[in-house]
N, CA and C atoms as a LAMMPS dump frame, in Angstrom:
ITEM: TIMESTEP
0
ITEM: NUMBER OF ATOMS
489
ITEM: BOX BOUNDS ff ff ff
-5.0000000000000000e+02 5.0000000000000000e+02
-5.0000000000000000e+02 5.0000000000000000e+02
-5.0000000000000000e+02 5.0000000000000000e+02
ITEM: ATOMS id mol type element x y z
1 1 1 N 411.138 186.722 240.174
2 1 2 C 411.682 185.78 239.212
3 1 3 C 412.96 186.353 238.61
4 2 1 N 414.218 185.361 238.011
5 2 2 C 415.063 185.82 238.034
6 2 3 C 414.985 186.226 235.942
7 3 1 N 415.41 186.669 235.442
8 3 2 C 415.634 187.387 233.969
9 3 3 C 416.848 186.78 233.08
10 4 1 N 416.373 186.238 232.106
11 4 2 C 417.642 186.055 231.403
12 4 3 C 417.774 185.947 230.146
13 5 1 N 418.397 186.803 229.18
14 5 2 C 417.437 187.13 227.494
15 5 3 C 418.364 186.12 226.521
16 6 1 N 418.191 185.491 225.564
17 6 2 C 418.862 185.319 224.629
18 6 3 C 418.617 185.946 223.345
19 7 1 N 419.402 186.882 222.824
20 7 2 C 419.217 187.563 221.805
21 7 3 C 420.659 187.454 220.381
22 8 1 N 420.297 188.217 218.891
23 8 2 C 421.147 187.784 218.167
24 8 3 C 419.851 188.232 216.82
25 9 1 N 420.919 188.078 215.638
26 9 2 C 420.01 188.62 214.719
27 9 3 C 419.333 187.269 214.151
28 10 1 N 418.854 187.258 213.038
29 10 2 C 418.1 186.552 212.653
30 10 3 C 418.593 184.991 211.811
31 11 1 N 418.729 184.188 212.397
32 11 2 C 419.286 182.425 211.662
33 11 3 C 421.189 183.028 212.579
34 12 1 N 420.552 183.186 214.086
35 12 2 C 421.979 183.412 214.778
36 12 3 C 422.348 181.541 215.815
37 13 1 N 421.029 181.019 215.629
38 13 2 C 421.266 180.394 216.597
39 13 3 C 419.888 180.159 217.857
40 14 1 N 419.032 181.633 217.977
41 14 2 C 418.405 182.017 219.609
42 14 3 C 418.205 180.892 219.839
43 15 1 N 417.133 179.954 218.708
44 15 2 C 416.021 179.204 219.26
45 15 3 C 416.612 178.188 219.709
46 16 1 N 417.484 177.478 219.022
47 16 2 C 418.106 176.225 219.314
48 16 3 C 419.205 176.589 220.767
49 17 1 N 419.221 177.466 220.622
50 17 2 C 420.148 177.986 221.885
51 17 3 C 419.164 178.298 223.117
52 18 1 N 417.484 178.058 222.727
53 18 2 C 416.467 178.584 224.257
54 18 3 C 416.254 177.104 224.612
55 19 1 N 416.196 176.033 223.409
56 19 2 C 415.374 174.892 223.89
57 19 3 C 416.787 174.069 224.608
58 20 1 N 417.89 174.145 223.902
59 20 2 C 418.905 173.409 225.24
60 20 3 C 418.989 174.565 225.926
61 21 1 N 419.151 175.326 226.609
62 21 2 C 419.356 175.797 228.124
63 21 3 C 417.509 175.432 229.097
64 22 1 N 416.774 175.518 228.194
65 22 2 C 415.61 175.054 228.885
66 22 3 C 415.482 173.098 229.557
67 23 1 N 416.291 172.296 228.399
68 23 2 C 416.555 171.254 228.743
69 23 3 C 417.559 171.421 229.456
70 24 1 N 418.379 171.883 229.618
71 24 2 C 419.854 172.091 230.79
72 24 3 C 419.725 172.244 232.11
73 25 1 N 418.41 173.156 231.919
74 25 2 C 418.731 173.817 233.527
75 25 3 C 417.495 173.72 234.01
76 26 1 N 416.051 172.901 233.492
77 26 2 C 415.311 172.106 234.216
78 26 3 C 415.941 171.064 234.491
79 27 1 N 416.899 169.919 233.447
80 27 2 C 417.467 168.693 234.173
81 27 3 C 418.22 168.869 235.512
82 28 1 N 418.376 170.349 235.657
83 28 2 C 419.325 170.658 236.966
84 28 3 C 418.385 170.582 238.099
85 29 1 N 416.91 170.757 237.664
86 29 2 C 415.989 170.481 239.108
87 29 3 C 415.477 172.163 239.299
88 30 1 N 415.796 173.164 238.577
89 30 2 C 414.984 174.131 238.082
90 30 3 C 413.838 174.789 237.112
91 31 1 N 412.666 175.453 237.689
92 31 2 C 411.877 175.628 236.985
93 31 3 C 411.983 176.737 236.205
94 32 1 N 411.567 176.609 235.1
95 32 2 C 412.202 177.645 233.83
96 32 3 C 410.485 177.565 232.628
97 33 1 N 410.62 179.259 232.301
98 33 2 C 409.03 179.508 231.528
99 33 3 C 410.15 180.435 230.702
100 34 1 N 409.772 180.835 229.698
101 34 2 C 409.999 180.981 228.345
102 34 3 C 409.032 182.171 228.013
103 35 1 N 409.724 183.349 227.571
104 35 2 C 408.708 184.347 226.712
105 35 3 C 409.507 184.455 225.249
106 36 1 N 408.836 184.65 224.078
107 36 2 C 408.934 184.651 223.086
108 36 3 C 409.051 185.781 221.926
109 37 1 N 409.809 186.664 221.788
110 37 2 C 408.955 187.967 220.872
111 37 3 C 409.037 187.962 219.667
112 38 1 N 407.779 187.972 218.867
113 38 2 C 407.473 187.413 217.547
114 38 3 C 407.5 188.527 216.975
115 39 1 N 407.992 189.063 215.657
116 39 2 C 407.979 190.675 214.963
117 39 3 C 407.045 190.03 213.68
118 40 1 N 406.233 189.495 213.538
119 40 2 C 405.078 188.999 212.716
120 40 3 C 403.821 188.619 213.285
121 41 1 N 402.859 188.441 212.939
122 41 2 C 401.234 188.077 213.086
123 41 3 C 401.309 186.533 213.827
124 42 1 N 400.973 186.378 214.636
125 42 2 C 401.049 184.418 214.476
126 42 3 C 399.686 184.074 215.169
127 43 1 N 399.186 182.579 215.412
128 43 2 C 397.976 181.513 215.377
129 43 3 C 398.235 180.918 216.364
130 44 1 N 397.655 180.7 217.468
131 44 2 C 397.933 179.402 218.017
132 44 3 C 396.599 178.292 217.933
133 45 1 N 395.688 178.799 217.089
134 45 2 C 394.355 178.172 216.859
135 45 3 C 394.396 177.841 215.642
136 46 1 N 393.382 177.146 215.18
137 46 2 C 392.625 177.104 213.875
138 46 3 C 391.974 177.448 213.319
139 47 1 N 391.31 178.228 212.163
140 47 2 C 389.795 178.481 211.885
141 47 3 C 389.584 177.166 211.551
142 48 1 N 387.955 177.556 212.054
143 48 2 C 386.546 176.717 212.153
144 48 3 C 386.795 175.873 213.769
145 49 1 N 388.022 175.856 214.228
146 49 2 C 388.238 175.416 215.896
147 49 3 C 387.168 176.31 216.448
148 50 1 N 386.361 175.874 217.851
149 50 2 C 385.92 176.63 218.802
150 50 3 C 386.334 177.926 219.293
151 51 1 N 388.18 177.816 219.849
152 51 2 C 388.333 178.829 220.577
153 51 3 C 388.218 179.644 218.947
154 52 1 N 388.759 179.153 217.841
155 52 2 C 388.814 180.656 216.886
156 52 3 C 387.73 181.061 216.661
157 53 1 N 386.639 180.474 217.104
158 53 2 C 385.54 180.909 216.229
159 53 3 C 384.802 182.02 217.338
160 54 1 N 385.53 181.612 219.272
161 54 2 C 385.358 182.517 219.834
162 54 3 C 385.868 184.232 219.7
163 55 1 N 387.099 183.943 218.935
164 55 2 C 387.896 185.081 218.784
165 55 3 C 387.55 186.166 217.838
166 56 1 N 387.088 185.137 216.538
167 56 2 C 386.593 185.971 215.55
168 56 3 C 385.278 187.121 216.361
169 57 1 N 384.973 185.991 217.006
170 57 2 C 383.213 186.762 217.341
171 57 3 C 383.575 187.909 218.12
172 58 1 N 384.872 188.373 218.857
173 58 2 C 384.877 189.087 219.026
174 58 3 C 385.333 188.845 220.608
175 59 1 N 385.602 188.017 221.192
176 59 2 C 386.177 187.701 222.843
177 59 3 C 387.459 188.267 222.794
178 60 1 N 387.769 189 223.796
179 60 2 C 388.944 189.633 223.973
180 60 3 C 390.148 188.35 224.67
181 61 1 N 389.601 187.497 225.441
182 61 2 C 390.288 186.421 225.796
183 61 3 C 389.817 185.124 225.8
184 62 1 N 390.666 184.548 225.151
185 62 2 C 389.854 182.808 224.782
186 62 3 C 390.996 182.088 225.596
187 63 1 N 390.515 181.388 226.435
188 63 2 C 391.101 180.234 227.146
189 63 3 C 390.561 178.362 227.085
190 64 1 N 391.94 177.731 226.565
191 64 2 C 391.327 176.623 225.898
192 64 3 C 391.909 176.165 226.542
193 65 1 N 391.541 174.764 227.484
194 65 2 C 392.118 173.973 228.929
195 65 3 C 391.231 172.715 228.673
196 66 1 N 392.64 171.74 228.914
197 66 2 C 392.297 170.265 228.893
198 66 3 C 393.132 169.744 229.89
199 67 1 N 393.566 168.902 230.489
200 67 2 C 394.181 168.525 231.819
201 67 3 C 395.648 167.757 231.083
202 68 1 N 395.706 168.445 230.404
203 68 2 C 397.21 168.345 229.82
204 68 3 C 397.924 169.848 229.946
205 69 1 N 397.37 170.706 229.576
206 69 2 C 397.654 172.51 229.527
207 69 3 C 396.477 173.125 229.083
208 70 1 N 396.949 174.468 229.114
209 70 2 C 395.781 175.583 229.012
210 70 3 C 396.76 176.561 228.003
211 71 1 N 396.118 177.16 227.557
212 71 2 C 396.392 178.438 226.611
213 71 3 C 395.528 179.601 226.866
214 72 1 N 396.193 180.489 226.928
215 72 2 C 395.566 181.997 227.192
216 72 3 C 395.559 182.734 226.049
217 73 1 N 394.843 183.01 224.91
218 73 2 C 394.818 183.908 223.649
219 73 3 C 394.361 185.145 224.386
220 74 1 N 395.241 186.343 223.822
221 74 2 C 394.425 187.365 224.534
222 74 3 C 394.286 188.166 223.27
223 75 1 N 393.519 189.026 222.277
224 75 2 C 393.688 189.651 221.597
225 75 3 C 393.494 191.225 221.544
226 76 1 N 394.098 192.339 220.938
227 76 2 C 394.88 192.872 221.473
228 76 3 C 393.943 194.332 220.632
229 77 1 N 393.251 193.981 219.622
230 77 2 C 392.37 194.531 218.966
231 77 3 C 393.132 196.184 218.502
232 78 1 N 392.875 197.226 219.42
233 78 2 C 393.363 198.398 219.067
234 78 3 C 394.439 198.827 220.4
235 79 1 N 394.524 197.788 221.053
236 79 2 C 395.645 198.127 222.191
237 79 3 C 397.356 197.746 220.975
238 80 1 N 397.711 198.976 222.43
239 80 2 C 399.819 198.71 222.053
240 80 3 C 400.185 197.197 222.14
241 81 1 N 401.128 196.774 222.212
242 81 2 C 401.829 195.568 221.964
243 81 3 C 402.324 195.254 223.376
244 82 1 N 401.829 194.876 224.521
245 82 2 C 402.689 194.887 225.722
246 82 3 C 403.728 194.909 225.645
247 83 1 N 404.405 195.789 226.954
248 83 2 C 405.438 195.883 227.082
249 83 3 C 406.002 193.892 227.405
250 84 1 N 407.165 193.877 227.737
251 84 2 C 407.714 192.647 228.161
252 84 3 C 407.805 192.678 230.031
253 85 1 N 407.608 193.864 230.521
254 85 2 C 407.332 194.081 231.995
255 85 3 C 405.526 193.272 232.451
256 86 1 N 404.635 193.629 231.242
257 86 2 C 403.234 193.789 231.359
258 86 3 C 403.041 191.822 231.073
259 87 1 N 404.207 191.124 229.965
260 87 2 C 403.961 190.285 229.861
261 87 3 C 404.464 189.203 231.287
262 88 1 N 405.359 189.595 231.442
263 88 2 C 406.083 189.12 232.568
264 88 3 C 405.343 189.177 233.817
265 89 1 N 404.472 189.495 233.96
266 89 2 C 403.578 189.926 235.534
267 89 3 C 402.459 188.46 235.117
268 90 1 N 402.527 188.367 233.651
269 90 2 C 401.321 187.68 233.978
270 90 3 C 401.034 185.684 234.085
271 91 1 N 403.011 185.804 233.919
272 91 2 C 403.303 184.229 234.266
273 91 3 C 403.374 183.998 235.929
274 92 1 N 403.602 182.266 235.958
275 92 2 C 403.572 181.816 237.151
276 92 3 C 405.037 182.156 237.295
277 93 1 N 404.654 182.093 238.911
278 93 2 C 406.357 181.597 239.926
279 93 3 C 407.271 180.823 238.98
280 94 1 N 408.296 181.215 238.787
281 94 2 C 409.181 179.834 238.152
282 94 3 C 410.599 180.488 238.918
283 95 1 N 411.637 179.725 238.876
284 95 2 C 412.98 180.411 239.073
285 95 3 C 413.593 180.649 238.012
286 96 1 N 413.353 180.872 237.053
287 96 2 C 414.396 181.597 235.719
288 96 3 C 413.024 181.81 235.025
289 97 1 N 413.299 182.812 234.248
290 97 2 C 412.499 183.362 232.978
291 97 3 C 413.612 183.626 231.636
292 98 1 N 413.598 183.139 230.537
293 98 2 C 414.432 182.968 229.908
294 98 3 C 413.547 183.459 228.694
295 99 1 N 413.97 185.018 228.103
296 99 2 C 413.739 185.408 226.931
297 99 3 C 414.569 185.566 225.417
298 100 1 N 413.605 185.349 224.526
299 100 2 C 414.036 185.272 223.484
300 100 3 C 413.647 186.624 222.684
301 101 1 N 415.092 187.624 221.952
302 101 2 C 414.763 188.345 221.593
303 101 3 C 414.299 189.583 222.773
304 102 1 N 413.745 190.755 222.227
305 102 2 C 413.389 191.712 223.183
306 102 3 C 414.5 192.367 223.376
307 103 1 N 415.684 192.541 222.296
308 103 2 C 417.103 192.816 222.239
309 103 3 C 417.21 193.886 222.868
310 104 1 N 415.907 194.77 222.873
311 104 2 C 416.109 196.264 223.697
312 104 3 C 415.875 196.79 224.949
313 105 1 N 415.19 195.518 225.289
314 105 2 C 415.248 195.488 227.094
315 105 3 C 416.474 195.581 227.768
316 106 1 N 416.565 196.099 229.031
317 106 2 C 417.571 196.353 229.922
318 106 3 C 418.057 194.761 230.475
319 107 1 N 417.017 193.924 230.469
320 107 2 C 417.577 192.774 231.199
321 107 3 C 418.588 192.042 230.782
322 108 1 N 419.913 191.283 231.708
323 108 2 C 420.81 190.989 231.021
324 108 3 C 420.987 190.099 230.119
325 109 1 N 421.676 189.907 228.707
326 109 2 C 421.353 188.621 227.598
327 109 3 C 422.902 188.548 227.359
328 110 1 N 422.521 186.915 226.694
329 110 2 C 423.787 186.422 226.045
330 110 3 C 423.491 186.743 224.435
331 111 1 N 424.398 186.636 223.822
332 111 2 C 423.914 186.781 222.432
333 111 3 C 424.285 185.747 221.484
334 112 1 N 423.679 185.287 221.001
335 112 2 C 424.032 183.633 219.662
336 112 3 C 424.258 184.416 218.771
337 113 1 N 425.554 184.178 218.598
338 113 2 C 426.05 184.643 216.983
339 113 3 C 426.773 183.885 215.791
340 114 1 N 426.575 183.767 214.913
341 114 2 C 426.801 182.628 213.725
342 114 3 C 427.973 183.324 212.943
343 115 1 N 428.589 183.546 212.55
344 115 2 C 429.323 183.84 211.338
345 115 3 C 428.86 183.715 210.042
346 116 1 N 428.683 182.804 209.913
347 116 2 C 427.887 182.79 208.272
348 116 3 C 426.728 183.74 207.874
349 117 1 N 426.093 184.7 209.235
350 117 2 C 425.141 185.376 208.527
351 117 3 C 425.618 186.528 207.862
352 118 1 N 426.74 186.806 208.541
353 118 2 C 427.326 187.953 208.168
354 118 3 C 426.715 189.116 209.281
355 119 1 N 426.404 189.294 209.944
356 119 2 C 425.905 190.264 211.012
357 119 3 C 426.836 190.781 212.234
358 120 1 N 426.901 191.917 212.327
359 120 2 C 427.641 192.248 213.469
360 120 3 C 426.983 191.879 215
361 121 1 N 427.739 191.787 215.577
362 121 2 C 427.749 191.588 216.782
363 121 3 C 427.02 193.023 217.577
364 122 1 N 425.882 192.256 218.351
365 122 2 C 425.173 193.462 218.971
366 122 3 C 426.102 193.684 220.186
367 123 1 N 426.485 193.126 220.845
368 123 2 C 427.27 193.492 222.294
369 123 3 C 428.084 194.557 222.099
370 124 1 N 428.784 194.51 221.397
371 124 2 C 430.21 196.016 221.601
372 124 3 C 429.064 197.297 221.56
373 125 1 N 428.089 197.327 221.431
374 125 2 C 427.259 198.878 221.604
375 125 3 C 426.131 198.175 222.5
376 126 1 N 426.117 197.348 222.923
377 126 2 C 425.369 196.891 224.265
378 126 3 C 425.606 196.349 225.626
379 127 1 N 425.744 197.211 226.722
380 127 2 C 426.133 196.711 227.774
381 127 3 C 425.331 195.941 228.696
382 128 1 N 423.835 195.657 228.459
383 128 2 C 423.033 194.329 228.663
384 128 3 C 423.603 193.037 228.049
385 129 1 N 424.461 192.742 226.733
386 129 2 C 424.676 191.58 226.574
387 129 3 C 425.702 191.441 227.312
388 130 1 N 425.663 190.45 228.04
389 130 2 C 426.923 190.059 228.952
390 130 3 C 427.691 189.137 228.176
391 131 1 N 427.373 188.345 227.832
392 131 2 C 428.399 186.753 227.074
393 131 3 C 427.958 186.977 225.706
394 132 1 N 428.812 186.462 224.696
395 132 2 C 428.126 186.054 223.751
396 132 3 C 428.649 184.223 223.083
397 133 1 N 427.983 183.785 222.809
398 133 2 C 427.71 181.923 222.355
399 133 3 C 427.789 182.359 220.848
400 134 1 N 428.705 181.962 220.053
401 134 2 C 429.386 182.149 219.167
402 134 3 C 429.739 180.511 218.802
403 135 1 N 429.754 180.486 216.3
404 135 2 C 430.196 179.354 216.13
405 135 3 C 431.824 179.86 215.861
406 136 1 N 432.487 180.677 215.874
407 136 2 C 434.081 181.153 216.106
408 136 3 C 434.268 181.717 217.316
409 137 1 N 435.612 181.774 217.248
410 137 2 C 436.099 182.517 218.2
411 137 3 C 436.099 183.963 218.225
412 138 1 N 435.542 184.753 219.6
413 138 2 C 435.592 186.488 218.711
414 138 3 C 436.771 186.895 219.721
415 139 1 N 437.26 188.051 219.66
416 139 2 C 438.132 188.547 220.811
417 139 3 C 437.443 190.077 220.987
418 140 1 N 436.725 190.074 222.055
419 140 2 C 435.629 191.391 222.455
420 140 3 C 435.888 191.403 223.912
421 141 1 N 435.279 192.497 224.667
422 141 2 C 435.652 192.606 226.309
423 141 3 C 434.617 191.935 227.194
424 142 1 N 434.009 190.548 226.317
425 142 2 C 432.957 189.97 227.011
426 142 3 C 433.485 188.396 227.771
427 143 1 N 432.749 187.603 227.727
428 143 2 C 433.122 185.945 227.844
429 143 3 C 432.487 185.428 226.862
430 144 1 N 433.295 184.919 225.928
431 144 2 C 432.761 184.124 224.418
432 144 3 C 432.506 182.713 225.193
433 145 1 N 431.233 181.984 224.408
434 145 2 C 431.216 180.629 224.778
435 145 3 C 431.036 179.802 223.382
436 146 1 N 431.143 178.725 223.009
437 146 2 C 431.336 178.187 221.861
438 146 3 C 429.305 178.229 222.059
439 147 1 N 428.762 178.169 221.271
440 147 2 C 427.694 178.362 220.745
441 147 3 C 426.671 177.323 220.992
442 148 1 N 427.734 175.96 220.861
443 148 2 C 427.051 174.448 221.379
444 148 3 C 427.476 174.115 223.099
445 149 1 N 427.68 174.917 223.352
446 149 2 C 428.54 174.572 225.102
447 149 3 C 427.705 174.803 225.399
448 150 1 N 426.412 174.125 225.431
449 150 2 C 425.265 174.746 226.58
450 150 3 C 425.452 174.58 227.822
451 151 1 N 425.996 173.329 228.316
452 151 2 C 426.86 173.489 229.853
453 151 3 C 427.37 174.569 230.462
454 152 1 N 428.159 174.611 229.452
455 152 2 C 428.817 175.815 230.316
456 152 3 C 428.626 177.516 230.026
457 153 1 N 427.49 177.658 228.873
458 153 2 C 426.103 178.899 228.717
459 153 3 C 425.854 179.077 230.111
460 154 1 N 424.674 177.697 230.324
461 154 2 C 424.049 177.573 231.39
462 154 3 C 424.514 178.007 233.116
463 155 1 N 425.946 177.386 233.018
464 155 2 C 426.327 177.974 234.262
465 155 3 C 426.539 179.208 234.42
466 156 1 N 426.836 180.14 232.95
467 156 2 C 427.464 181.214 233.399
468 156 3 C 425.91 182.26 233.245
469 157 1 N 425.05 182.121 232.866
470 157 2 C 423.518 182.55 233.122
471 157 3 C 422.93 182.473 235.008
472 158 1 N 423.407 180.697 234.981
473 158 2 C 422.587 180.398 236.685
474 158 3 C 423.767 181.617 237.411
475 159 1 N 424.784 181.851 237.925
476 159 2 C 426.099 182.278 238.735
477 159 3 C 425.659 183.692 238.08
478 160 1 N 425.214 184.29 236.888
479 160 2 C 424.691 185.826 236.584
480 160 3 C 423.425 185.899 237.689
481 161 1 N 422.314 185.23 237.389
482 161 2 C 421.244 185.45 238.464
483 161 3 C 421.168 184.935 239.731
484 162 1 N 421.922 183.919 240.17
485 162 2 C 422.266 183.606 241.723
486 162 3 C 421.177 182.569 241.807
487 163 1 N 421.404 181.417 240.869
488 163 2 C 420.944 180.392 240.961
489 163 3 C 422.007 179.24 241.328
């Protein structure tokens, strides 16, 4: 599968910048899965729901499947935090994998950067970010893309992995 990160600090842009290239470049007739890295606790259940009430009890993996989708909870109890290699093995075939965050992986990323947060730019001390999607103009030794150009994000991501 081919790798492709979007990273940036925090209210830079990522998310709104994962869900159009995910609408972009499935409308292109490519399949595209999504990993996520959360630096907080999160739910994808309910208490008093079934699967939570499996989890509490103590199941290391709760799988909840209806013929719409499935969900895989795995919980993690006194284990490390997978790596993003360990998470990545355990999706399907797709032709792009498109991550969010994971700023310290080797794989190559664009970076969403806002101006208004006031944050520097991770690329000039990172030679994994290849582009960065920006709401100004920067002048750096990369390819700036306007921030809303998901068109032309997208192409320069597919022509990075040889899609």
């Amino acid at each position: 599968m081919k790798l492709y990160g979007v990273v940036g600090w925090k209210n830079a842009g990522k998310t709104g910048l994962m869900e159009r290239l995910v609408t972009e470049i499935t409308g292109r007739g490519l399949r595209v899965s999504t990993v996520k890295h959360a630096h907080h606790s999160f739910d994808v259940d309910h208490e008093g729901k079934d699967s939570h009430r499996h989890r509490v009890a103590g199941a290391t993996e709760v799988m909840l499947a209806s013929r719409n989708r499935f969900a895989l909870m795995h919980e993690l109890r006194a284990e490390a935090e997978p790596t993003l290699e360990a998470l990545l093995a355990r999706l399907s075939p797709v032709d792009l994998v498109l991550i969010e965050g994971y700023k310290r992986d080797v794989h190559p990323k664009v970076e969403a950067h806002r101006a208004e947060t006031g944050n520097p730019l991770i690329a000039p001390e990172d030679p994994t970010v290849r582009a960065v999607a920006s709401d100004v103009p920067l002048h750096i030794d990369r390819p700036v893309f306007d921030l809303n150009d998901t068109s032309a994000i997208a192409d320069f991501i597919l022509a990075e992995v040889g899609l």
